[in-house]
PyMOL commands that place a pseudoatom at each C-alpha (Angstrom):
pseudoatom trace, name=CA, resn=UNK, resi=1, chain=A, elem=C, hetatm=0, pos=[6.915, 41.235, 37.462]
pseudoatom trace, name=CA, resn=UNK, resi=2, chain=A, elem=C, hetatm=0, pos=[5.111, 43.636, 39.625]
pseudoatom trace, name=CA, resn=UNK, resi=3, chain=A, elem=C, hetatm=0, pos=[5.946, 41.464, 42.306]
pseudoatom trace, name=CA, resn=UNK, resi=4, chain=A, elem=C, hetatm=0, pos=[8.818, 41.742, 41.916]
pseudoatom trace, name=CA, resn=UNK, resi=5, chain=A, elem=C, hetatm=0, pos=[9.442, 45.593, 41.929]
pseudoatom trace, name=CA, resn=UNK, resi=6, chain=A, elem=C, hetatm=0, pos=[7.396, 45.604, 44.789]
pseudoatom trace, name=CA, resn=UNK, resi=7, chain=A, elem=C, hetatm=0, pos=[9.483, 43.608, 46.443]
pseudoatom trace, name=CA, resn=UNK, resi=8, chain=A, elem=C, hetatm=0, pos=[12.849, 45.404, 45.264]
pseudoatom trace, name=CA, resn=UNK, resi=9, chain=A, elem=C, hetatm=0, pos=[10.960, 48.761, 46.723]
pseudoatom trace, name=CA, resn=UNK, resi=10, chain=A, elem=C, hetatm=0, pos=[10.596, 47.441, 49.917]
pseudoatom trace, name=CA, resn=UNK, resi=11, chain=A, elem=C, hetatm=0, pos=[13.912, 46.184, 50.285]
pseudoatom trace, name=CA, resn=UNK, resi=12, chain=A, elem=C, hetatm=0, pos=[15.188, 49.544, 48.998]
pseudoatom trace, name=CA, resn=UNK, resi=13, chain=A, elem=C, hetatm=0, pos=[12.980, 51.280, 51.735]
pseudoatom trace, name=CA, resn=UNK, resi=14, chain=A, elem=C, hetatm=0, pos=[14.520, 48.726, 53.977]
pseudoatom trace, name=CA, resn=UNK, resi=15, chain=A, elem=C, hetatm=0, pos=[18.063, 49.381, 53.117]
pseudoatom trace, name=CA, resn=UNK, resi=16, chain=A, elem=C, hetatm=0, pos=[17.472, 53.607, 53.198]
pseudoatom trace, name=CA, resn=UNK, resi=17, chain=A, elem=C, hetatm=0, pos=[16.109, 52.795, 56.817]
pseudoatom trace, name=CA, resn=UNK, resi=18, chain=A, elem=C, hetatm=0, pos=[18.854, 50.906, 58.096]
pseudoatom trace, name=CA, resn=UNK, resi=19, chain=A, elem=C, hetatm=0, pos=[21.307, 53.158, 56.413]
pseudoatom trace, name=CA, resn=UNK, resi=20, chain=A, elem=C, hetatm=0, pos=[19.810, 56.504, 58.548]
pseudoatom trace, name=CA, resn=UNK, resi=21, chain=A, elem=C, hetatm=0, pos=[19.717, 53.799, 61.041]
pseudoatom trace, name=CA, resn=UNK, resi=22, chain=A, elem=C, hetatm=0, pos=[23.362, 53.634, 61.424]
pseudoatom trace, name=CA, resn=UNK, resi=23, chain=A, elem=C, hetatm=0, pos=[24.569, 57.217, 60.294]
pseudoatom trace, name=CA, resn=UNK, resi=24, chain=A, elem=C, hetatm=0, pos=[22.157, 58.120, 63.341]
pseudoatom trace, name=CA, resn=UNK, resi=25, chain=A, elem=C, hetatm=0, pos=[24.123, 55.772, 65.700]
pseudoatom trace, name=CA, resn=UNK, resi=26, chain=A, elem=C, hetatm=0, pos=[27.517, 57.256, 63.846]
pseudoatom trace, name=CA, resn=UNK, resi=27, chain=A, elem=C, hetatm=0, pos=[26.407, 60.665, 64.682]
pseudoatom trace, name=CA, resn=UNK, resi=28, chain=A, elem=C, hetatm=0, pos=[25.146, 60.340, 67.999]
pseudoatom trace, name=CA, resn=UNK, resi=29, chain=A, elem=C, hetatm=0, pos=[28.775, 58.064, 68.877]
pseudoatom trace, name=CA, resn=UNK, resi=30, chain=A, elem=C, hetatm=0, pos=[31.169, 61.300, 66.836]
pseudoatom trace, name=CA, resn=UNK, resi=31, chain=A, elem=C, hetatm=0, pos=[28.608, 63.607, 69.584]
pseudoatom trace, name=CA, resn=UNK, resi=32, chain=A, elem=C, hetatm=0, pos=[29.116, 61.718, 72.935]
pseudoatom trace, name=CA, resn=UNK, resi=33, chain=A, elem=C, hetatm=0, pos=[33.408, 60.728, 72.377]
pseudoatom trace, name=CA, resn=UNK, resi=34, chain=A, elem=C, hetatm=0, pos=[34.358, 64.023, 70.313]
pseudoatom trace, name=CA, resn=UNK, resi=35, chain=A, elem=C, hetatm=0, pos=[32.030, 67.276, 70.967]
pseudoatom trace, name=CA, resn=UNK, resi=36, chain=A, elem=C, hetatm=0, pos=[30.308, 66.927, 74.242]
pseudoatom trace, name=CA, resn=UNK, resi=37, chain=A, elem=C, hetatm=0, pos=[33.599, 66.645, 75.943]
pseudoatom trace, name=CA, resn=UNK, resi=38, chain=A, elem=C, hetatm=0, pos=[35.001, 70.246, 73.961]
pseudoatom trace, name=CA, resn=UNK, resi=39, chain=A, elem=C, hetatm=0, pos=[31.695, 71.751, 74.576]
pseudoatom trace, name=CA, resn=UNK, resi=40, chain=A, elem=C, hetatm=0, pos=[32.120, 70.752, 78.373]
pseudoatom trace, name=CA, resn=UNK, resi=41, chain=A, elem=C, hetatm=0, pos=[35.624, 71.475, 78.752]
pseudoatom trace, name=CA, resn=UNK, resi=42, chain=A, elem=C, hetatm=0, pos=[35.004, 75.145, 76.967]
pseudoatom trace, name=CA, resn=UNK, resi=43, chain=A, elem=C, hetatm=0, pos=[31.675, 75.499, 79.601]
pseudoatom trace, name=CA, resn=UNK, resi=44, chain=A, elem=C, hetatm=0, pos=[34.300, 75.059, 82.141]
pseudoatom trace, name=CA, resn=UNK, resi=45, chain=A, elem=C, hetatm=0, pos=[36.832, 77.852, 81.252]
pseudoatom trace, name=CA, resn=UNK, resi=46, chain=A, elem=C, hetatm=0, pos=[33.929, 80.243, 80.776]
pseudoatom trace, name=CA, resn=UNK, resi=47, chain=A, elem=C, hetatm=0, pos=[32.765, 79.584, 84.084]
pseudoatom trace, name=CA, resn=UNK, resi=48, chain=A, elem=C, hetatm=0, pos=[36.393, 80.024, 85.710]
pseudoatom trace, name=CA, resn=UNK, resi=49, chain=A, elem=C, hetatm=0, pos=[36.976, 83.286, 83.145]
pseudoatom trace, name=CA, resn=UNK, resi=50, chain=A, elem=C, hetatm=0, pos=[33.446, 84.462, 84.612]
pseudoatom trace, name=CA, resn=UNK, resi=51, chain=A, elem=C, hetatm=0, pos=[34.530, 83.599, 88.401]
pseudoatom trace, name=CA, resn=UNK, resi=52, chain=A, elem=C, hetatm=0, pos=[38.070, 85.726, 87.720]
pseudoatom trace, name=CA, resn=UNK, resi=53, chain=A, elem=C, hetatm=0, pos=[36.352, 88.550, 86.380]
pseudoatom trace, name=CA, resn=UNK, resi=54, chain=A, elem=C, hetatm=0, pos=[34.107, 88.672, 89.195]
pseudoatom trace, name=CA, resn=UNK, resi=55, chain=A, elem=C, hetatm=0, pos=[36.731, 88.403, 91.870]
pseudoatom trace, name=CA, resn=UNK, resi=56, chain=A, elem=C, hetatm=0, pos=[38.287, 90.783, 90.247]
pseudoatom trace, name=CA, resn=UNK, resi=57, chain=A, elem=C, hetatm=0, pos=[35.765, 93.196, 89.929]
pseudoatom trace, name=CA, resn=UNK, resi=58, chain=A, elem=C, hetatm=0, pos=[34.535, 92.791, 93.113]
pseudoatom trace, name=CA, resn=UNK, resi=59, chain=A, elem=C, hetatm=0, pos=[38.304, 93.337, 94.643]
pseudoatom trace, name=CA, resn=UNK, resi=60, chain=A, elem=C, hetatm=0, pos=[38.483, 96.752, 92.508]
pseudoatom trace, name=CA, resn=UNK, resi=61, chain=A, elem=C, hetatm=0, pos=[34.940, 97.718, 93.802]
pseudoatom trace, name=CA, resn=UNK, resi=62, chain=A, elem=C, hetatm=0, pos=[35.676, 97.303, 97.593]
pseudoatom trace, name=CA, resn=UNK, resi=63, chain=A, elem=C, hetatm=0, pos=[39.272, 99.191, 96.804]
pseudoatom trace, name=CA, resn=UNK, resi=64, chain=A, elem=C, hetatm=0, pos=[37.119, 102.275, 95.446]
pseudoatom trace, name=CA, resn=UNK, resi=65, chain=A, elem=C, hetatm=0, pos=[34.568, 102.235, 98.448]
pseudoatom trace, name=CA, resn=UNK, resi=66, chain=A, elem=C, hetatm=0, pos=[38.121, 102.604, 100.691]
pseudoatom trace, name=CA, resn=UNK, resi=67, chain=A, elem=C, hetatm=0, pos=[39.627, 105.236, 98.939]
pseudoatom trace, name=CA, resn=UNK, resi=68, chain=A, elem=C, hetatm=0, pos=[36.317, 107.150, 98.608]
pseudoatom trace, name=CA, resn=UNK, resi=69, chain=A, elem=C, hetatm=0, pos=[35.512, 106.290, 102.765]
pseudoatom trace, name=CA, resn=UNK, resi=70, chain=A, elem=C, hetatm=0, pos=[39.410, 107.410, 103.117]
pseudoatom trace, name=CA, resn=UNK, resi=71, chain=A, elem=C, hetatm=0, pos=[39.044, 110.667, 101.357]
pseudoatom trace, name=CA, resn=UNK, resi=72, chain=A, elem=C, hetatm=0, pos=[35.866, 111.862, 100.389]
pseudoatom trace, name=CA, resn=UNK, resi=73, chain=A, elem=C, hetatm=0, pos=[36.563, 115.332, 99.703]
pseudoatom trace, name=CA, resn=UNK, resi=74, chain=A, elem=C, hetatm=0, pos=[39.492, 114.597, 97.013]
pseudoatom trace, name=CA, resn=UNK, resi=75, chain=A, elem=C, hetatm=0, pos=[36.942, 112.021, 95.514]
pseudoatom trace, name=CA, resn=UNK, resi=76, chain=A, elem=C, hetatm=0, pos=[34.332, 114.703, 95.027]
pseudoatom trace, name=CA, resn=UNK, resi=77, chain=A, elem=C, hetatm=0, pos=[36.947, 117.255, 93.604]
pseudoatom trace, name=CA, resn=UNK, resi=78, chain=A, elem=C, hetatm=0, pos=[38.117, 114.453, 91.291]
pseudoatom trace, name=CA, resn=UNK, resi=79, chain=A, elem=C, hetatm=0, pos=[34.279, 113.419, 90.281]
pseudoatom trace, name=CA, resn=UNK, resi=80, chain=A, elem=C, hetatm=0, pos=[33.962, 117.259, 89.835]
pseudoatom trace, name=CA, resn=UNK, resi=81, chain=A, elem=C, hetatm=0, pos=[37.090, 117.386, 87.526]
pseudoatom trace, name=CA, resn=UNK, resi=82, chain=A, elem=C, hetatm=0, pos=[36.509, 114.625, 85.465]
pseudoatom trace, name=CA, resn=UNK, resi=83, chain=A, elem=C, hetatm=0, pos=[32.395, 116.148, 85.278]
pseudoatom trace, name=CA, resn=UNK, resi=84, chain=A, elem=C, hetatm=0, pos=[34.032, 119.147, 83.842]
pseudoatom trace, name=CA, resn=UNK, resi=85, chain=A, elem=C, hetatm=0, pos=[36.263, 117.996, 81.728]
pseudoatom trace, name=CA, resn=UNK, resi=86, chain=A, elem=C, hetatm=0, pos=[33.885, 115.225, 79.738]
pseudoatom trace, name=CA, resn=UNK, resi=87, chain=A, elem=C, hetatm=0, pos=[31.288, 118.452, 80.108]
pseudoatom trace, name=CA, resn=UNK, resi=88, chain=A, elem=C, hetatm=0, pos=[33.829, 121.090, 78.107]
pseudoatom trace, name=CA, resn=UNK, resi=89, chain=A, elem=C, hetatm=0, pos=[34.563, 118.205, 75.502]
pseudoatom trace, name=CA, resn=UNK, resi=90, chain=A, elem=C, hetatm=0, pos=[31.241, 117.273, 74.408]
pseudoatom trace, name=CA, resn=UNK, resi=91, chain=A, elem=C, hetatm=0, pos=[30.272, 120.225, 73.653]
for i in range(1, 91): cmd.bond("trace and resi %d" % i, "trace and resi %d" % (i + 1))
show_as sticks, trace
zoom trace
């Protein structure tokens, strides 16, 4: 009779192995056909969101260095203003 359990634990073991066995191969399957390709395709629009905010940045950046090379003197009275003013409300 002892035998026999030992044999029924064994097969049990068995059976718990091959079950992980083949929710492992079910998980890694559900990975590769339904979330790697989301996960890629959302890595993709950050990296164009993070190339149009750079353009764009970069485009607003070389605008100010014009208008401040065009007119510096109304760009330091503005600076000056805007000093001021954040200076007065702080306070």
């Amino acid at each position: 009779m002892a035998a026999n359990d030992a044999k029924a634990d064994r097969s049990g073991d068995f059976d718990a192995y091959e079950q992980l066995r083949q929710l492992r191969e079910q998980v890694e399957t559900l990975m590769r056909e339904r979330v790697n390709p989301i996960i890629n395709e959302a890595t993709d629009r950050a990296k164009d969101a993070a190339r149009e905010v750079s353009d764009i940045a970069r485009h607003q950046s070389d605008a100010m260095a014009n208008c401040i090379r065009e007119k510096p003197f109304t760009t330091v009275l503005i600076a000056a203003g805007i000093g001021y003013l954040l200076g007065r409300f702080t306070r």
